[in-house]
C-alpha positions as CSV (number, residue, x, y, z in Angstrom):
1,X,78.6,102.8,116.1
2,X,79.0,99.0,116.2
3,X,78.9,96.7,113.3
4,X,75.6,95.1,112.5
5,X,75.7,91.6,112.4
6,X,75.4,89.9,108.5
7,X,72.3,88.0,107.8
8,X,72.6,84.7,109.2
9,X,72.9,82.1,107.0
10,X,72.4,78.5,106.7
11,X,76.4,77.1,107.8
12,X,77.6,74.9,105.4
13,X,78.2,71.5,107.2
14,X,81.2,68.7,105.8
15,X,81.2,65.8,107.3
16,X,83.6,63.7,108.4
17,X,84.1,61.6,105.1
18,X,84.9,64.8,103.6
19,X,87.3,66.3,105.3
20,X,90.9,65.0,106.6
21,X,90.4,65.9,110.8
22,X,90.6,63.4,112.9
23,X,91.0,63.3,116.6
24,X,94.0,61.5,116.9
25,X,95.1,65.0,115.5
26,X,93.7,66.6,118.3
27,X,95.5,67.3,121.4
28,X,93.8,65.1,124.2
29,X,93.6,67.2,127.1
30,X,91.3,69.7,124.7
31,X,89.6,66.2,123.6
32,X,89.6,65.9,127.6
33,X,87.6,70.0,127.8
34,X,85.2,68.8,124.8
35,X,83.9,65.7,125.7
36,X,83.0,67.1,129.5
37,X,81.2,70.1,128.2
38,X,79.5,67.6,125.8
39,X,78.7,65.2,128.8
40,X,77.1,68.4,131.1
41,X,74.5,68.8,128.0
42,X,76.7,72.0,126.3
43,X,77.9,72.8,122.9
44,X,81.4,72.3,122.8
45,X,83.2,73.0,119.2
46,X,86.8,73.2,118.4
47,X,87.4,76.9,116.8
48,X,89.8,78.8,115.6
49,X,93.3,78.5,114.1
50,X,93.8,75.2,115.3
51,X,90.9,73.7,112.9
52,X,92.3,76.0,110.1
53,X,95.8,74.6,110.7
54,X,94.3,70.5,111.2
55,X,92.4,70.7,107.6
56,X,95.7,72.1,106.0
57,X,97.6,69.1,108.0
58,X,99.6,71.2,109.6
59,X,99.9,70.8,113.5
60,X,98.4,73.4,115.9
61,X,100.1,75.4,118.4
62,X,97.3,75.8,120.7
63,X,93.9,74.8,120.9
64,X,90.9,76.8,121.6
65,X,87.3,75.5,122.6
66,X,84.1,77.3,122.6
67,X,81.0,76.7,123.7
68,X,77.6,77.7,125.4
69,X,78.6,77.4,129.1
70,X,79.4,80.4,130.6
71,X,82.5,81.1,132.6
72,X,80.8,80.2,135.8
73,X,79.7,77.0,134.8
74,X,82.6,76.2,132.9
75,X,84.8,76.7,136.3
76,X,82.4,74.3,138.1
77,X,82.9,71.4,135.8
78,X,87.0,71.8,136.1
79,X,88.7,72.3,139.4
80,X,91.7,73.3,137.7
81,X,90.0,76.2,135.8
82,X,90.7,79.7,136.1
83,X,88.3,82.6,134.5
84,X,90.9,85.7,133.5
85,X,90.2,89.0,131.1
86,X,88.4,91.8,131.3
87,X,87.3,92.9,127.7
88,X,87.6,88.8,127.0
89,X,86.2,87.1,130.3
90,X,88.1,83.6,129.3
91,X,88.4,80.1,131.2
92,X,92.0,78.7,131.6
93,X,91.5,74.9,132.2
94,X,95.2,73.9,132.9
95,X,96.9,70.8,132.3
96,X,100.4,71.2,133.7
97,X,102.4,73.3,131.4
98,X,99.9,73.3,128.9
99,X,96.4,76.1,128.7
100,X,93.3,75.1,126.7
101,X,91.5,78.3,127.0
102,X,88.1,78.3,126.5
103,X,85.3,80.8,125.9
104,X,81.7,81.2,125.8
105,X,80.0,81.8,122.7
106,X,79.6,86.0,121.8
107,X,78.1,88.3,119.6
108,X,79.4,91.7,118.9
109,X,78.3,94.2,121.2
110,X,75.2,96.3,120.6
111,X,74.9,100.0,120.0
112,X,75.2,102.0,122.9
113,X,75.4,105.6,121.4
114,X,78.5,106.7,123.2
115,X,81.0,107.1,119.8
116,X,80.9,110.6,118.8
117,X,79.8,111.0,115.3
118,X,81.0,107.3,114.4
119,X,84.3,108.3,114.3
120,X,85.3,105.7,117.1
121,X,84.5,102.5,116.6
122,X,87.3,100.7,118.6
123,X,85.7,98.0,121.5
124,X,86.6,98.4,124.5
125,X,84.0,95.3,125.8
126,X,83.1,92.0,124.7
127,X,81.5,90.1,126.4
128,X,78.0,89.4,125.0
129,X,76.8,86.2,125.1
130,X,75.3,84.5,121.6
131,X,75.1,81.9,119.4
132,X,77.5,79.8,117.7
133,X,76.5,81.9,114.3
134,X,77.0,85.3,116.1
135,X,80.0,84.2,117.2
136,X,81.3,82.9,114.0
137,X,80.6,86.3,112.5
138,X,82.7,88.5,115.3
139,X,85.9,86.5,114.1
140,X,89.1,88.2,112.6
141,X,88.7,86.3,109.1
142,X,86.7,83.7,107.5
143,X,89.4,80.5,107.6
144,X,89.7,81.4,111.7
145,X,85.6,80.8,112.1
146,X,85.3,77.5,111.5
147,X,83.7,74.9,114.6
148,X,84.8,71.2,114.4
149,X,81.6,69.3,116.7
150,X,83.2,66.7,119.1
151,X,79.8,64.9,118.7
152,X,79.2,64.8,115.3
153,X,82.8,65.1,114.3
154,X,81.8,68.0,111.2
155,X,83.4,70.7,110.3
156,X,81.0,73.8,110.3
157,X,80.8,77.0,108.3
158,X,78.8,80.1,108.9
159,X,81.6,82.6,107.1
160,X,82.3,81.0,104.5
161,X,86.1,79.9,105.6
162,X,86.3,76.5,104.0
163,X,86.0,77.9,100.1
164,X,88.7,80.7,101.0
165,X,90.7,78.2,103.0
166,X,90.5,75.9,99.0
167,X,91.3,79.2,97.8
168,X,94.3,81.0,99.9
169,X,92.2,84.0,100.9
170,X,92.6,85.9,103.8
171,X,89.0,87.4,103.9
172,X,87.8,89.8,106.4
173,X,84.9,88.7,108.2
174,X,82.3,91.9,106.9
175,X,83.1,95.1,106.0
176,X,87.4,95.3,106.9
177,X,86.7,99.0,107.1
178,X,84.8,99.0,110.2
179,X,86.4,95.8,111.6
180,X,90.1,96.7,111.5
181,X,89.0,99.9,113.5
182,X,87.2,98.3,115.9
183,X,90.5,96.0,116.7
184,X,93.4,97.7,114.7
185,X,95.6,95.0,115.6
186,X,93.6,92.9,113.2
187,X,95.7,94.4,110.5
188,X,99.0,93.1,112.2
189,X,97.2,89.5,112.5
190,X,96.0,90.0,108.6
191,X,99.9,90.4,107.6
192,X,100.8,87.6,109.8
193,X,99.0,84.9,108.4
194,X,99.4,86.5,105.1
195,X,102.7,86.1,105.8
196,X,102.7,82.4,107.4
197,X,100.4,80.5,105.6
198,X,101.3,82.1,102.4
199,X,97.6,83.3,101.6
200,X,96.8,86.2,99.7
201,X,95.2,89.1,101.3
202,X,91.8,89.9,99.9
203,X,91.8,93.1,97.9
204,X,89.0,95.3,100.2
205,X,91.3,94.0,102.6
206,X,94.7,95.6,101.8
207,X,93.0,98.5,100.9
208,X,91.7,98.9,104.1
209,X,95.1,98.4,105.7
210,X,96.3,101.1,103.6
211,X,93.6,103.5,104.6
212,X,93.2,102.7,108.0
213,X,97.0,101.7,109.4
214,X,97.0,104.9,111.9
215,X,94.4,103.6,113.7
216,X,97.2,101.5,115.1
217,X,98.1,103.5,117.6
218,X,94.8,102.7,119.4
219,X,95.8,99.2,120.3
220,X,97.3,98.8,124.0
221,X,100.9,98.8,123.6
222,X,101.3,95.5,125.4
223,X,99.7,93.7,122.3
224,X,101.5,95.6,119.3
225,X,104.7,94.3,120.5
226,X,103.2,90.8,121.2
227,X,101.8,90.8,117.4
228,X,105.4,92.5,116.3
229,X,107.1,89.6,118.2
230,X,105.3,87.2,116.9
231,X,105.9,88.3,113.1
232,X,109.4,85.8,113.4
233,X,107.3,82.8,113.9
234,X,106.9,80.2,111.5
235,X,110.1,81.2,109.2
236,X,107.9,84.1,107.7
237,X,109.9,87.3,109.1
238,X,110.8,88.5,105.4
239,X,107.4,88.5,104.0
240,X,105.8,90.0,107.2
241,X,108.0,92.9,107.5
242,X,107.9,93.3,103.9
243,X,104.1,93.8,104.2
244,X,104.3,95.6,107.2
245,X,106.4,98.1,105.4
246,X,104.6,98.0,101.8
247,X,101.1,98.9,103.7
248,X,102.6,102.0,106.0
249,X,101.9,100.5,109.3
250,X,105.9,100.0,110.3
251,X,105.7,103.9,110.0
252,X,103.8,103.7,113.0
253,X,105.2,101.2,115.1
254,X,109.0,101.0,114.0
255,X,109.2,104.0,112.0
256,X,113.4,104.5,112.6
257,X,112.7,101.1,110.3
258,X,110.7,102.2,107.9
259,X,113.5,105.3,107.1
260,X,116.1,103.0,106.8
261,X,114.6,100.5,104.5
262,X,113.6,103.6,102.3
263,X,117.3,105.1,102.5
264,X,118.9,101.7,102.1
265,X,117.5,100.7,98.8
266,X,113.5,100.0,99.9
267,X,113.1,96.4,98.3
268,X,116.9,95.6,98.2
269,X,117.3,96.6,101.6
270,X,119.9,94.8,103.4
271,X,117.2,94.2,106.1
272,X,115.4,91.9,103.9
273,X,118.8,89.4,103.8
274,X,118.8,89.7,107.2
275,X,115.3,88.6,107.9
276,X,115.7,85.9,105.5
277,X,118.8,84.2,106.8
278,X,116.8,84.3,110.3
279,X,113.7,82.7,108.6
280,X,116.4,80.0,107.6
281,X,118.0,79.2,110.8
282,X,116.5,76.1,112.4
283,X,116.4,77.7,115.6
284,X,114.6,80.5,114.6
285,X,111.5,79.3,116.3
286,X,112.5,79.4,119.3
287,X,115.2,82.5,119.1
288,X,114.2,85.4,122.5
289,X,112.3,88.3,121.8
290,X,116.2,90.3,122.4
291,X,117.3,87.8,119.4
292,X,114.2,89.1,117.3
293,X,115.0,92.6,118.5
294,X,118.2,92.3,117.6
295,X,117.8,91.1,114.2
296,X,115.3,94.0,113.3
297,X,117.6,96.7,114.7
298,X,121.0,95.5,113.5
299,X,121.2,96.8,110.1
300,X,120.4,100.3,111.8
301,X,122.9,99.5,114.5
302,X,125.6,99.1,112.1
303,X,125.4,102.1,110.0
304,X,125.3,103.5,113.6
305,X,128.5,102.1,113.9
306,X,130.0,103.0,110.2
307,X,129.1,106.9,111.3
308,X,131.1,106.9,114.8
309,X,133.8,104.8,113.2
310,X,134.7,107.9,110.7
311,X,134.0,110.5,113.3
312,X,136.1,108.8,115.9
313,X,138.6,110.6,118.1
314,X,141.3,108.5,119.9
315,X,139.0,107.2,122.4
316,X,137.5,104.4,120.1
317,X,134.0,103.8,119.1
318,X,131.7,102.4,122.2
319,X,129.5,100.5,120.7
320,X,127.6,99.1,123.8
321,X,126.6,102.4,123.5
322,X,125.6,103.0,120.3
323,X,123.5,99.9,120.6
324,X,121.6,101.0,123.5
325,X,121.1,104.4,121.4
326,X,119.5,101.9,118.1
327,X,117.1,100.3,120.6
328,X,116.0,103.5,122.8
329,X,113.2,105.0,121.1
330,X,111.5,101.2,120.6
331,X,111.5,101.3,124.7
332,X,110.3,104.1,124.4
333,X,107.2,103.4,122.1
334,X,106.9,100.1,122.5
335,X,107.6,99.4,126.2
336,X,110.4,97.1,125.9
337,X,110.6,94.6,128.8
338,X,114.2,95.1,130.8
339,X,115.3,91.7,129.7
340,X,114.8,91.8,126.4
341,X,116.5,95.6,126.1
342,X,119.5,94.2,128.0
343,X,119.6,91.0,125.9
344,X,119.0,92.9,122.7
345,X,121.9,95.5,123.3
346,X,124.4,92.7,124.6
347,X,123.6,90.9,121.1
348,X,124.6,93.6,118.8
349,X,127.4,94.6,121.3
350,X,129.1,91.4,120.6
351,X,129.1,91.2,117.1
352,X,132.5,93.1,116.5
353,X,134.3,90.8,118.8
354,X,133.6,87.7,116.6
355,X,136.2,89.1,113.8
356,X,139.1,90.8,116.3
357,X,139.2,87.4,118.3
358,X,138.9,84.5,115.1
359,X,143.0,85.1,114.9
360,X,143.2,85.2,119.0
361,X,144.7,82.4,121.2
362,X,141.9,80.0,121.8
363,X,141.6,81.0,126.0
364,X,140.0,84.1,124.6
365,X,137.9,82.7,122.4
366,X,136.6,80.5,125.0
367,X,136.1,83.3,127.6
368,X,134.2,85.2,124.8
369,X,131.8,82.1,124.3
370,X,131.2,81.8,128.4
371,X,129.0,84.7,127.8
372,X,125.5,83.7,128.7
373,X,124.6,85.5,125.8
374,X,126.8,83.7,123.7
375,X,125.0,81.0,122.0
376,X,122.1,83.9,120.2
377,X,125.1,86.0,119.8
378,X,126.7,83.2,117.2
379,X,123.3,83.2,116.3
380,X,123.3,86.7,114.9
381,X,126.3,86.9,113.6
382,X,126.1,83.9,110.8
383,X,122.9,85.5,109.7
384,X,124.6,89.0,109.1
385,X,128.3,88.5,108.4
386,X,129.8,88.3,105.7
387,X,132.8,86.3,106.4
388,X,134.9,83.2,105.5
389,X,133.7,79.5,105.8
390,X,137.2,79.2,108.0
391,X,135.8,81.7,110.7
392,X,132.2,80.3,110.8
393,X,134.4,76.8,111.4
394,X,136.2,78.2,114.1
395,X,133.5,79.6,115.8
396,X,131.1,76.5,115.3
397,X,133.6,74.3,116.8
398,X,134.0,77.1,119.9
399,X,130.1,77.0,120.2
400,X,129.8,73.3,120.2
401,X,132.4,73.0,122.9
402,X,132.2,75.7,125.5
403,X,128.9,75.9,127.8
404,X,128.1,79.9,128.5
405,X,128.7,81.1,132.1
406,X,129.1,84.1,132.2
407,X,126.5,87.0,133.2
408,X,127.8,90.3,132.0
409,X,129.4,92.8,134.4
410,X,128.1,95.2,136.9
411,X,129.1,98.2,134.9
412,X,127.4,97.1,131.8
413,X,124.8,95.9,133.9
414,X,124.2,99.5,135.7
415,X,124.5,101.3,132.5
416,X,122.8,99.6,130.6
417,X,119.7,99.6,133.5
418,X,120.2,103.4,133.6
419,X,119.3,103.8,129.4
420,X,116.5,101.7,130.1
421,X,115.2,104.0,132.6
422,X,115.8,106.9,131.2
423,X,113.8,105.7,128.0
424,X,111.1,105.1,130.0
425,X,111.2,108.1,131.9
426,X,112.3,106.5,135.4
427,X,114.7,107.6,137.9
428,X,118.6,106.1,137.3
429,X,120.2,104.4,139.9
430,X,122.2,105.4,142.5
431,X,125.4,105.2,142.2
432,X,127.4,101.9,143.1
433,X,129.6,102.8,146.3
434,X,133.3,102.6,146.4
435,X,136.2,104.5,144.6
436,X,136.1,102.8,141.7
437,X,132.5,103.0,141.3
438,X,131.5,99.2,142.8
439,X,129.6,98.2,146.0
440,X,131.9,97.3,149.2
441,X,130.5,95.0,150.9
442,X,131.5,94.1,154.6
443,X,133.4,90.5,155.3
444,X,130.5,87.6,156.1
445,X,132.2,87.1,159.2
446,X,132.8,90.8,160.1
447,X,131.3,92.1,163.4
448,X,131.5,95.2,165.6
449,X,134.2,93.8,168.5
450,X,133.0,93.8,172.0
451,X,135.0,94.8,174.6
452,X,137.3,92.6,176.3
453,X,134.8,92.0,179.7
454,X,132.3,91.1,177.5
455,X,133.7,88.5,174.9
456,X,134.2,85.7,177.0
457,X,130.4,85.9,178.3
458,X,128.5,87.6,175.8
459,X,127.0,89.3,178.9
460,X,127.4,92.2,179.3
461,X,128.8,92.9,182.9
462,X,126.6,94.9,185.6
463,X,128.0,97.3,188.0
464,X,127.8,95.7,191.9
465,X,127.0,98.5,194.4
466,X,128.5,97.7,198.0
């Protein structure tokens, strides 16, 4: 079963002297994409987020163009285009650093009688062709389907976006039931924006959430921890979590999460402190995705932490240990890249070191900050410690003055690759050579010595028979 498209309806149409876009707003190499589409004799509109974000006056992250070329002819007009998907055959037009992707106007998919019973309804292919109203109506939600026309410079409507946009409602476009099961991870996006631009979920919507949020488990795994990455952005990591957790679907994806927010107080949580002094760190757009994993997992990591501490034998606590033990099962369900597990469990490693070396002689403290994880390190801990304006001085004027250098070593390095495999289910390493468990290597200059006939000549010498 596929949705059936709404009635089309008549769009609503505001024209420029009603509405504040203007294309000095627009970034020009997608002002570059629109007006050759435009020129060939194509539709070309702006869509998506970034006219949402440009009638709100905020500024876009990306912007998106669509149109009624398809990929082919798109990839003719620009040499420096590139057509990539499967499920969503795109064109990359690529200006430097900087992507304007670009897609051909679809419809939603029509019935092909392979769901059993309509049970399944998620879509696995996309890549019908339409109209500009059939495409407005396979959107997410109703403020991400509005079209601004590069030649008459209007802002058009076929969902109804601009009254909800007036309004702060996050609206599903048709029946949310059927439309978050067809792409569960529009849930995730519903929260996000929720979340972002401070709009309030429509009611059918929420409910939906509620009903549906084990559908989840559809999506590829590669775009649940995109979408759970990208719930940092914007300073809005509180209220997205928050709604993650309040609508069941961090059972599914994080559910070591969801227990401790119900055993550590639910709404006074000391997550939610944590997720709010992150929102309020300038640097907080741009922190890694190990930073971001970090900050989720560190209130587990630290009652982790408490629990070893009062069970410890003479040995001591290793807690580069216990933190690759907090992040293993998220490798496990949610494929965590190498980098960002290493970088995650070097983060919350480092915390305890902040206190025991704030009354240490000052080579220490820089040796500690020459860590090339240093800088997200400080990062973490003055968003979760609870400590003395005199230490967060210290360590500021450390931070400011010592430039990170170095990597961590090859025994953290080796263990912390073999917990990485082992989540995943790969082979460990080999073991390093050497006594002491570290590689030998031979001299650079070192070379098998040739007898003494032979080192003057490099020749070796040939028997003469009489």
């Amino acid at each position: 079963m596929i949705t059936k498209l709404l009635p089309t309806k008549k769009p609503v149409i505001r024209k420029r002297a009603d509405h504040p876009v203007s294309r000095k707003d627009i970034d020009p190499q997608a002002l570059r994409v629109l007006y050759r589409l435009s020129d060939a004799g194509y539709t070309a509109y702006l869509v998506g987020g970034s006219v949402r974000d440009l009638l709100m006056g905020r500024t876009p992250k990306d912007f998106d163009v669509s149109t009624d070329a398809p990929p082919n002819a798109i990839k003719k007009l620009f040499r420096n285009c590139f057509l990539v998907g499967r499920r969503f055959r795109l064109a990359h037009i690529v200006f430097g650093s900087k992507v304007i992707e670009t897609s051909t106007f679809r419809r939603q998919p029509r019935e092909n009688g392979d769901t059993k019973g309509g049970d399944d309804l998620y879509q696995r292919e996309d890549n019908d062709f339409g109209t500009p109203a059939e495409d407005a109506q396979r959107r997410d939600f109703t403020v991400n389907g509005l079209f601004y026309d590069i030649k008459t410079f209007s802002i058009i409507d076929y969902v109804g976006g601009l009254k909800d946009l007036d309004s702060k409602t996050l609206r599903s476009i048709g029946d949310p039931n059927v439309r978050f099961r067809e792409d569960p991870v529009r849930m995730m996006r519903a929260i996000r924006f929720s979340a972002r631009l401070g709009f309030t979920i429509e009611r059918k919507a929420t409910q939906a959430i509620k009903r549906h949020h084990a559908e989840i488990s559809k999506a590829s795994v590669p775009r649940l921890l995109e979408e759970l990455l990208r719930l940092f952005t914007y300073s809005s990591a509180e209220p997205a979590f928050k709604q993650l957790w309040k609508f069941g679907l961090l059972d599914d994806l994080a559910p070591e999460v969801a227990v401790f927010i119900n055993q550590s107080g639910k709404l006074k949580s000391p997550l939610w402190e944590v997720l709010r002094n992150l929102d309020a760190t300038p640097d907080s757009q741009n922190a890694s995705a190990g930073l971001r994993l970090a900050t989720l997992c560190y209130p587990i990591y630290q009652a982790k932490i408490k629990e070893a501490n009062s069970n410890a034998t003479a040995e001591g606590t290793n807690n580069l240990e216990l933190a690759r033990q907090t992040l293993e099962p998220f490798v496990k369900r949610l494929r965590i890249p190498k980098a960002t597990f290493f970088t995650a469990t070097n983060l919350l490693e480092m915390q305890t070191r902040f206190d025991t070396l704030s009354d240490k002689p000052a080579a220490r403290r820089d040796r500690f900050a020459r860590h090339t994880h240093f800088p997200e390190a400080f990062i973490l801990w003055s968003i979760t410690a609870h400590t003395s304006p005199e230490q967060i001085a210290v360590w500021t004027e450390v931070a400011a003055r010592v430039k990170p250098a170095i990597h961590p070593n090859e025994a953290e390095a080796d263990a912390s690759e073999n917990a990485w495999r082992v989540a995943t289910g790969a082979a460990p390493l080999e073991p390093r050579h050497g006594f002491d468990g570290r590689r030998r290597r031979r001299p650079r200059h070192a070379a098998r010595r040739r007898p003494d006939s032979t080192r003057e000549t490099g020749r070796k010498e040939t028997t003469q028979t009489p």
